[in-house]
VOKOL-632189 format. One record per residue (C-alpha): residue number from 0; residue in three letters; x, y, z. Coordinates in Angstrom, 1 decimal. Example, Ala and Ser with C-alpha at 12.3 -4.5 7.8 and 13.67 -1.06 7.14 Angstrom:
% VOKOL-632189
+-----+---------+--------+--------+--------+
| num | residuo |      u |      v |      w |
+-----+---------+--------+--------+--------+
|   0 |     ALA |   12.3 |   -4.5 |    7.8 |
|   1 |     SER |   13.7 |   -1.1 |    7.1 |
+-----+---------+--------+--------+--------+
% end
This chain:
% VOKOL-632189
+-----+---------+--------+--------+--------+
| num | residuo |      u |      v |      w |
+-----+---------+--------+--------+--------+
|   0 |     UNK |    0.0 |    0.0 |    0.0 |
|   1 |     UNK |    1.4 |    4.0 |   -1.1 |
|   2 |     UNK |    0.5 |    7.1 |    0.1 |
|   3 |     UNK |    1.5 |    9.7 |   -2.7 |
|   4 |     UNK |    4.0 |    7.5 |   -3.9 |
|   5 |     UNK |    5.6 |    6.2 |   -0.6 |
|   6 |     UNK |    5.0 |    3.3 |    1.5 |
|   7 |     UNK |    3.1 |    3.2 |    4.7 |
|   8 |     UNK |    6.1 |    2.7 |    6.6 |
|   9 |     UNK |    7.9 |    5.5 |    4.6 |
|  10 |     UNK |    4.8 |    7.5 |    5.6 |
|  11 |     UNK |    5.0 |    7.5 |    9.0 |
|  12 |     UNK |    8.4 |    7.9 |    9.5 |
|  13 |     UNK |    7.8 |   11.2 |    8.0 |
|  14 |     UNK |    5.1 |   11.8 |   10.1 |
|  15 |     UNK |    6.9 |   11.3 |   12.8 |
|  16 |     UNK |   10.2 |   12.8 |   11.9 |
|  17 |     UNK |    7.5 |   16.5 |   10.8 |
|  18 |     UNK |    6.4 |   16.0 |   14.4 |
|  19 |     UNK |   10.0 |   15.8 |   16.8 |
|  20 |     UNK |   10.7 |   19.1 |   13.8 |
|  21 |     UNK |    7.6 |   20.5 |   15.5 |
|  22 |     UNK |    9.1 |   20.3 |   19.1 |
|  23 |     UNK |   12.4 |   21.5 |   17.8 |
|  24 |     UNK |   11.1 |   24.7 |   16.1 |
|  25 |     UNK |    8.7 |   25.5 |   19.1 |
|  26 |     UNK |   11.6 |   25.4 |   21.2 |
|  27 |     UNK |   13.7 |   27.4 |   19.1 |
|  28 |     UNK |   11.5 |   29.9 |   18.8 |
|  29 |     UNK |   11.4 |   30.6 |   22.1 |
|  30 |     UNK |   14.9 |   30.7 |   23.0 |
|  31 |     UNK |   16.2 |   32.5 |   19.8 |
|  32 |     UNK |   13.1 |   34.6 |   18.8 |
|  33 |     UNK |   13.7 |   32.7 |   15.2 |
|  34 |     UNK |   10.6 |   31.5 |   14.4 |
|  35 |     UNK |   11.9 |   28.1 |   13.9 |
|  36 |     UNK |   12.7 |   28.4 |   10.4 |
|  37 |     UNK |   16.1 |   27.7 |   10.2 |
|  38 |     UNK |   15.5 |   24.1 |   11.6 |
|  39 |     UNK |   12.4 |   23.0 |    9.9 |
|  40 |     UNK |   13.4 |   24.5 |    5.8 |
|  41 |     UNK |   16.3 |   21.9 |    5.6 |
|  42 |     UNK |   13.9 |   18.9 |    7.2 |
|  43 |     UNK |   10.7 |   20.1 |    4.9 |
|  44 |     UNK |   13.9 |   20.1 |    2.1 |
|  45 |     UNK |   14.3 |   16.0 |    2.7 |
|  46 |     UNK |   10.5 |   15.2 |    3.3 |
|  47 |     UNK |    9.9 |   16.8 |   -0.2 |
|  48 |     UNK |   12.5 |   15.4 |   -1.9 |
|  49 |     UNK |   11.2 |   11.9 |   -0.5 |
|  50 |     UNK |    7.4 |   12.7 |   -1.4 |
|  51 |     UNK |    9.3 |   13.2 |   -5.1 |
|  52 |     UNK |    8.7 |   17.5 |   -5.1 |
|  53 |     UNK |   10.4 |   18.1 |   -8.1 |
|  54 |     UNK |   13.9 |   20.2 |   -7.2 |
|  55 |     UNK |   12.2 |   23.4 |   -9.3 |
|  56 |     UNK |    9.8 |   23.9 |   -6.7 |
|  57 |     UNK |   11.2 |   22.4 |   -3.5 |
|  58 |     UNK |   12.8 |   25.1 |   -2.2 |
|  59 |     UNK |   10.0 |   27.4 |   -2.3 |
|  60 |     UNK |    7.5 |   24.9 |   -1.1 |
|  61 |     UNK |    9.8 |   24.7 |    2.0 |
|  62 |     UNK |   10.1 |   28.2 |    2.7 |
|  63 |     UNK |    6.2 |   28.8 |    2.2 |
|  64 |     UNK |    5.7 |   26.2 |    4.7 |
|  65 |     UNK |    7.7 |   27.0 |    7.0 |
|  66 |     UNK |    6.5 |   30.7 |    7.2 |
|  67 |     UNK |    3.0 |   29.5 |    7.8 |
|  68 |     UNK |    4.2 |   27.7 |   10.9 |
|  69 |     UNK |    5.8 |   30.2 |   12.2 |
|  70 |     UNK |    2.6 |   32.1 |   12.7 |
|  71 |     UNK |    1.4 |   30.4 |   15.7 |
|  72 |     UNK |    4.5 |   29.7 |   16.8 |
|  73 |     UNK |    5.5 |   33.0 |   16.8 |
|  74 |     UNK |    2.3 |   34.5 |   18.3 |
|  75 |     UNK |    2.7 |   32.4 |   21.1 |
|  76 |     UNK |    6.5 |   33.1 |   21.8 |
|  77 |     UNK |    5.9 |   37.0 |   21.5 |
|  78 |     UNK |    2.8 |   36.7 |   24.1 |
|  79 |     UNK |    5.1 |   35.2 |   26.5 |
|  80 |     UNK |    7.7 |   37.8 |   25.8 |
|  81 |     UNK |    5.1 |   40.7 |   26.0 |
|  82 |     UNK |    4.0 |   39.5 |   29.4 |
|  83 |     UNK |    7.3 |   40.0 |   30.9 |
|  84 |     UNK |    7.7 |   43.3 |   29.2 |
|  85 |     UNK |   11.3 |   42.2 |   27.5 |
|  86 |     UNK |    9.9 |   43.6 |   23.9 |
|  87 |     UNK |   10.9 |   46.9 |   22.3 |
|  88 |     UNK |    7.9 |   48.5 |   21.5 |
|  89 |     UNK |    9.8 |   51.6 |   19.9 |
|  90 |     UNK |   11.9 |   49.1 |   17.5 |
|  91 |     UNK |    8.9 |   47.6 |   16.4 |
|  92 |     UNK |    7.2 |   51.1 |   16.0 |
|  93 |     UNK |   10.3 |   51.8 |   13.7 |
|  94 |     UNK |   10.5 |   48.6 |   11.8 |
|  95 |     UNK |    6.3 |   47.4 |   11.1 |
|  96 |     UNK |    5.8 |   49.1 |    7.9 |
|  97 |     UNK |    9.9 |   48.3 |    6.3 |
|  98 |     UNK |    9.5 |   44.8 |    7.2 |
|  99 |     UNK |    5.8 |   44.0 |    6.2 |
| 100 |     UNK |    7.3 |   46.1 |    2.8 |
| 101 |     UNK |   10.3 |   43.9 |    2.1 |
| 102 |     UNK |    7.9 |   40.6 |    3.4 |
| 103 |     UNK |    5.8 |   41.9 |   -0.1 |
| 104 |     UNK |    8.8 |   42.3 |   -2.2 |
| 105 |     UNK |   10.6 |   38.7 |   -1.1 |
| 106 |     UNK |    6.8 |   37.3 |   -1.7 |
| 107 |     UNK |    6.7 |   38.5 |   -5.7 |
| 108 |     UNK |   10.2 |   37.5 |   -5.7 |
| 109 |     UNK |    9.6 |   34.0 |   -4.6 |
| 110 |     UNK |    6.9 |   33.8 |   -7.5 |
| 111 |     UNK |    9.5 |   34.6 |  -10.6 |
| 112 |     UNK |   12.9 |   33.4 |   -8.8 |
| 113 |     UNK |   14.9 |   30.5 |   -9.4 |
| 114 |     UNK |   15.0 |   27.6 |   -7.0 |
| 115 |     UNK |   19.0 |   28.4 |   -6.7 |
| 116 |     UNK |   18.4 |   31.8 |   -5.5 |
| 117 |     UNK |   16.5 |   30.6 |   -2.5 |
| 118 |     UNK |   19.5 |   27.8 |   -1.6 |
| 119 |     UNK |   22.0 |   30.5 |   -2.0 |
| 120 |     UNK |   19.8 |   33.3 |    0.5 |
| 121 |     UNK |   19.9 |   30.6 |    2.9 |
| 122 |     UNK |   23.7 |   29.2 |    2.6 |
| 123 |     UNK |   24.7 |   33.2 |    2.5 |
| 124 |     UNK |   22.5 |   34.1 |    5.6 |
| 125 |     UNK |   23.0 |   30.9 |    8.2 |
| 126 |     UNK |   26.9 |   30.9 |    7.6 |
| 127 |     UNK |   26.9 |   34.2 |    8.6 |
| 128 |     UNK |   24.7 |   33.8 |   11.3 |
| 129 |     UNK |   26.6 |   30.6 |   11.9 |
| 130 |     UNK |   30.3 |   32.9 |   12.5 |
| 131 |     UNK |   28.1 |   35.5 |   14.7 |
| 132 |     UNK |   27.2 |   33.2 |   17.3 |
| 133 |     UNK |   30.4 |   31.0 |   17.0 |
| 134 |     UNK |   33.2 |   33.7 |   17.1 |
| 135 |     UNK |   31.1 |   36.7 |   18.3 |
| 136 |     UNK |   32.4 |   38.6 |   21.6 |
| 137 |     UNK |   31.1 |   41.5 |   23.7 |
| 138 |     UNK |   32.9 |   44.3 |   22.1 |
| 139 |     UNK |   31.8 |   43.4 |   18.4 |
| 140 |     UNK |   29.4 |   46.5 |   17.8 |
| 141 |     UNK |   28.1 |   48.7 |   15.4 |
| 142 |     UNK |   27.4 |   51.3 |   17.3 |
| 143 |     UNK |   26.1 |   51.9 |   21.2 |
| 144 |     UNK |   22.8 |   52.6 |   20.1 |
| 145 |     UNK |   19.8 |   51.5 |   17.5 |
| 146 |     UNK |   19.9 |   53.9 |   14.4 |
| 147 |     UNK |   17.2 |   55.9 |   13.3 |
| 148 |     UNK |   15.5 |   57.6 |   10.8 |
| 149 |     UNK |   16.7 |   56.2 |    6.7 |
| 150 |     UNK |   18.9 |   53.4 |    8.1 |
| 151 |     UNK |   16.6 |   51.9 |   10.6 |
| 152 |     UNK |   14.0 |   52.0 |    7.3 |
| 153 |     UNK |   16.6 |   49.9 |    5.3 |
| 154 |     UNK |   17.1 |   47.2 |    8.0 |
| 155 |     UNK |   13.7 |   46.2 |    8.6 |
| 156 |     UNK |   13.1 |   46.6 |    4.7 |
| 157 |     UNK |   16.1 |   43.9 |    4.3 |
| 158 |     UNK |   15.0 |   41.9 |    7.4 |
| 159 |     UNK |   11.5 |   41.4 |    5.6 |
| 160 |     UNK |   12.7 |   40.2 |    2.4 |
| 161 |     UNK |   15.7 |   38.1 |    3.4 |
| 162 |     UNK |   13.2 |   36.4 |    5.8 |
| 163 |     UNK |   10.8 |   35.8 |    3.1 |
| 164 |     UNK |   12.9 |   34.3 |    0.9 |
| 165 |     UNK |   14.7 |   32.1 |    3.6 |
| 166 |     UNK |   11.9 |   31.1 |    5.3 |
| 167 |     UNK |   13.0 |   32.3 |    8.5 |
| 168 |     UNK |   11.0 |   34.9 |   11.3 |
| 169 |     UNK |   13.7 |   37.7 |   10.9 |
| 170 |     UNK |   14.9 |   36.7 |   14.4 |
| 171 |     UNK |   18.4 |   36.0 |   13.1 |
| 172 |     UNK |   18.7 |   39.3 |   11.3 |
| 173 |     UNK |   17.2 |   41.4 |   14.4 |
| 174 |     UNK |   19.2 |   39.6 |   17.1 |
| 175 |     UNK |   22.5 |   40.1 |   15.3 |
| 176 |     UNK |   21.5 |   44.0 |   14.8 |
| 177 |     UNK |   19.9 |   44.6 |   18.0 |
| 178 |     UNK |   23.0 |   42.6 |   19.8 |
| 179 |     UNK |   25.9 |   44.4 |   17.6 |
| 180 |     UNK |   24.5 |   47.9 |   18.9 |
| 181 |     UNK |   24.5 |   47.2 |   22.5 |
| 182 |     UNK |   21.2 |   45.8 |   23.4 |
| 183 |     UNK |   21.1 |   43.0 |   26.0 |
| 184 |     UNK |   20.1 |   39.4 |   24.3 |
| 185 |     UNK |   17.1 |   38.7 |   25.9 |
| 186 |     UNK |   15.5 |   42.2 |   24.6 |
| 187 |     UNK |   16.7 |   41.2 |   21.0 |
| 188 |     UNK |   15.1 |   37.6 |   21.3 |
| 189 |     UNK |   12.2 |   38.9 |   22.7 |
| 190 |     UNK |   11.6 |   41.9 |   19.8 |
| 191 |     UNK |   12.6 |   39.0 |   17.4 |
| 192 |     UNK |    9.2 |   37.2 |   18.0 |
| 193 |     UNK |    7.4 |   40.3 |   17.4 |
| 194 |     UNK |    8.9 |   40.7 |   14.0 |
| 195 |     UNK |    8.1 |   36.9 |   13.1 |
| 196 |     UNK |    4.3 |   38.3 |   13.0 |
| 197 |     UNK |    4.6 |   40.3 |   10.8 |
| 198 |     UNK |    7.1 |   38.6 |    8.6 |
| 199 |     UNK |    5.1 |   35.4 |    9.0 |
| 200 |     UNK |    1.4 |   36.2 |    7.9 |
| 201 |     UNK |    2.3 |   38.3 |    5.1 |
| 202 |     UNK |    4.8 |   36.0 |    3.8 |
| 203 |     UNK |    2.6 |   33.0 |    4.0 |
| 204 |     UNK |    0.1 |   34.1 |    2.0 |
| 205 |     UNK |    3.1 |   35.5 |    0.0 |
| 206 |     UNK |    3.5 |   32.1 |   -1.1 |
| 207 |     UNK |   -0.2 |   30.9 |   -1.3 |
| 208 |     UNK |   -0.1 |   33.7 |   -3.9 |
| 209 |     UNK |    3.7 |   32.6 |   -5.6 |
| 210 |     UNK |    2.8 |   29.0 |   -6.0 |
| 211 |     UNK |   -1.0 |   29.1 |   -7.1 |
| 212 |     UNK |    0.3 |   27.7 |  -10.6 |
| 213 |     UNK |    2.8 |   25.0 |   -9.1 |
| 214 |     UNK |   -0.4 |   22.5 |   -9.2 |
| 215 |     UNK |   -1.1 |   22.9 |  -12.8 |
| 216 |     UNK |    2.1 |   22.9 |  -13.9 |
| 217 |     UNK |    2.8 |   19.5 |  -11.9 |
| 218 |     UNK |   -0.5 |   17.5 |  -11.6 |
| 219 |     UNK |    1.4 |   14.2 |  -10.7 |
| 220 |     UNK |    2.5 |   15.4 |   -7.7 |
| 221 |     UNK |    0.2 |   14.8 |   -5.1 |
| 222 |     UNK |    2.2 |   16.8 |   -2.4 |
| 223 |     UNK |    1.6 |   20.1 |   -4.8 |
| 224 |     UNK |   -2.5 |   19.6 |   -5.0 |
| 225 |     UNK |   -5.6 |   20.2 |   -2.8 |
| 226 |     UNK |   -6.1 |   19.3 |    0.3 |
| 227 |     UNK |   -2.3 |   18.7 |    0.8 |
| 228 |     UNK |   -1.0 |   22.3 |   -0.3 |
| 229 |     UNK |   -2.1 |   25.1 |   -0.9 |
| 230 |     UNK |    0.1 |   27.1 |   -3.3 |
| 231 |     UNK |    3.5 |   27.1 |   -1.5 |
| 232 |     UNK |    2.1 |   26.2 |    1.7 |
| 233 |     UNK |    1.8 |   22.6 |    2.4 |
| 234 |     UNK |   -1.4 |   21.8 |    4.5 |
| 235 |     UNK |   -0.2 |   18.4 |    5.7 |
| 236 |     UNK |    3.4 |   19.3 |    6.7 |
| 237 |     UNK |    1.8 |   22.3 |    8.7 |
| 238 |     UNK |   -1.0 |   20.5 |   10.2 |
| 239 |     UNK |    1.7 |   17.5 |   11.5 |
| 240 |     UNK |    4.8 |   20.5 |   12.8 |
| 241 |     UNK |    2.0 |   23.2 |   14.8 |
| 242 |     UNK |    0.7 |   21.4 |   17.3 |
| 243 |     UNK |    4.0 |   20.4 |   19.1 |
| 244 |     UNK |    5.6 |   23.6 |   17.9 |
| 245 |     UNK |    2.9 |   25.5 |   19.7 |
| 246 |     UNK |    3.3 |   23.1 |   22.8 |
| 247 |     UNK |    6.4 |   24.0 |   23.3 |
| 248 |     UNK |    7.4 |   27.8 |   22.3 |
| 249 |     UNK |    6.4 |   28.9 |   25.9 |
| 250 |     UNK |    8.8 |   26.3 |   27.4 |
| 251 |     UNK |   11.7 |   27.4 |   25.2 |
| 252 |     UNK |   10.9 |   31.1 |   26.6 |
| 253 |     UNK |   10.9 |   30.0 |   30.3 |
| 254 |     UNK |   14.4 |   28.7 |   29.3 |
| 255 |     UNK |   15.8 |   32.0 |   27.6 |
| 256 |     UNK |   15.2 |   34.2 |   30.4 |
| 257 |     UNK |   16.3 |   31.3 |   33.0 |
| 258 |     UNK |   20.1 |   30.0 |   31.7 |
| 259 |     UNK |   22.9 |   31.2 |   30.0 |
| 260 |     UNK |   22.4 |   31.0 |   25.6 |
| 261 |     UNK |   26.4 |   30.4 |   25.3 |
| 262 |     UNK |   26.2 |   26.4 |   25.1 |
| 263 |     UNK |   23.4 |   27.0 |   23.2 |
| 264 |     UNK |   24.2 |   29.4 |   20.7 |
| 265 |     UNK |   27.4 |   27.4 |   19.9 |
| 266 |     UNK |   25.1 |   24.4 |   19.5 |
| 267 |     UNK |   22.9 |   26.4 |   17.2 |
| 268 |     UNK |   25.5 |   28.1 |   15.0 |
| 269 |     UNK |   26.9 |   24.5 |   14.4 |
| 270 |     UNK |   23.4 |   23.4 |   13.3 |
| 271 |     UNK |   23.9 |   26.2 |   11.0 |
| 272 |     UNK |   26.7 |   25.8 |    9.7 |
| 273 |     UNK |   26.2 |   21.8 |    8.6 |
| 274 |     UNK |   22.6 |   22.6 |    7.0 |
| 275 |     UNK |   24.3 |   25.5 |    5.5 |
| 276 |     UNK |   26.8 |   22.9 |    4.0 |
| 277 |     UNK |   23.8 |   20.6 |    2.8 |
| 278 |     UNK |   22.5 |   23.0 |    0.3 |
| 279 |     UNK |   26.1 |   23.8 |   -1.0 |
| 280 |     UNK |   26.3 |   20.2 |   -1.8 |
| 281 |     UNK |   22.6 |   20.6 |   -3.3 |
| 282 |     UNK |   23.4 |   24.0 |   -5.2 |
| 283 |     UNK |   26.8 |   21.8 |   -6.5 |
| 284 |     UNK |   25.2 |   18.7 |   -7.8 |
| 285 |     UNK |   21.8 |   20.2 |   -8.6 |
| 286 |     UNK |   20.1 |   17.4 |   -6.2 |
+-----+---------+--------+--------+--------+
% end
């Protein structure tokens, strides 16, 4: 007996492999105000590639996914962060209208892009994101304070589309800014899960929007067509990764504001580093 193409057995591993991913983003998002992305774009990038996604669409189908579980994900991490007042309402005030405006560009991108550019986003942004929390120390700064007026506008403009086309909540673009001009981690994590709204949201149906022709154009593919996607959003791969992402976001909060993030920032840029790697290999053999 197949499902789409794989055996049971095959079937449920994935299952359960989407579900442990679920835990694993919820937790992350917590801790590093990421949304989660980071981990579950390089899993979603396997399950695809078993479900037989062809490569042209892969990418995006990942990314599209994954920003439609970060929405809950991230609402519940920013509600605990709210509630112990570690958010900068006056960043956000700043950056809400450049981010939700590069969130719009990365979505029409992600509808006329090839798949390589999205590998080569995420490669270029998690090895640098990788060497930050590696090799970063104290005195690495920009500056002593956040930036205002036109520069402040340009970041959250590039924190929107970078995210969008990575798949990621714009926590590892805020917390390297926010952290390089003085501000204390925990306020950076904690304004980081604000962003993920409104990257999130906008960039889901971003990619509802960029993949509405994906279906047509590959009817044999069951993981492309109603009810299992919807555009660039796959319905089964979100319904299996929220509800233990969702579960757990609060605990990976408690954690963040209760332990030191060294052990597990190095942890975390290594992760980055080696699923960074993966998509060289992909980008270099076209697999």
């Amino acid at each position: 007996m197949t499902v789409a193409g794989l055996s049971v057995t095959e079937v449920v591993e994935l299952a359960l492999m989407l579900v442990v991913v679920g835990a694993l983003s919820g937790f992350f998002a917590g801790i590093f105000g990421i949304g989660g992305g980071a981990i579950l774009v390089p899993v979603f990038y396997e399950c695809f590639r078993l479900a037989g996604v062809p490569l042209e669409v892969r990418m995006p189908l990942c990314i599209g996914t994954s920003l439609a579980i970060i929405i809950p994900t991230s609402i519940s991490s920013f509600r605990a962060h709210y509630k112990r007042g570690a958010v900068d309402m006056e960043i956000l005030k700043s950056w809400w209208l450049p981010v939700v405006i590069g969130v719009v560009a990365g979505s029409v991108t992600a509808r006329y892009a090839p798949e390589r550019l999205f590998k080569i986003v995420f490669v270029g942004v998690a090895w640098s994101a990788a060497a930050r929390l590696i090799l970063a120390r104290d005195n690495w700064k920009l500056g002593d304070v956040m930036p205002t007026g036109l520069l402040m506008r340009v970041y959250g403009f590039f924190i929107g589309l970078l995210s969008t086309l990575m798949g990621v909540g714009g926590g590892l673009f805020a917390n390297l800014l926010m952290t390089f001009y003085g501000r204390p981690i925990h306020q950076a994590v904690a304004t980081s899960s604000a962003l993920a709204v409104l990257i999130s949201i906008p960039g889901a149906l971003g990619y509802v929007y960029a993949g509405w022709p994906a279906a047509s154009k590959f009817p044999e593919v069951a993981a492309l067509q109603l009810p299992f996607a919807l555009g660039y959003v796959s319905l089964i791969g979100a319904l299996l990764v929220m509800p233990t992402a969702l579960l757990v976001a609060p605990l990976g909060v408690r954690v963040a504001h209760a332990m030191s993030k060294r052990t597990l920032e190095l942890a975390f840029g290594c992760y980055l580093f080696i699923v960074g790697g993966r998509f060289v290999i992909s980008l270099l053999s076209g697999s």
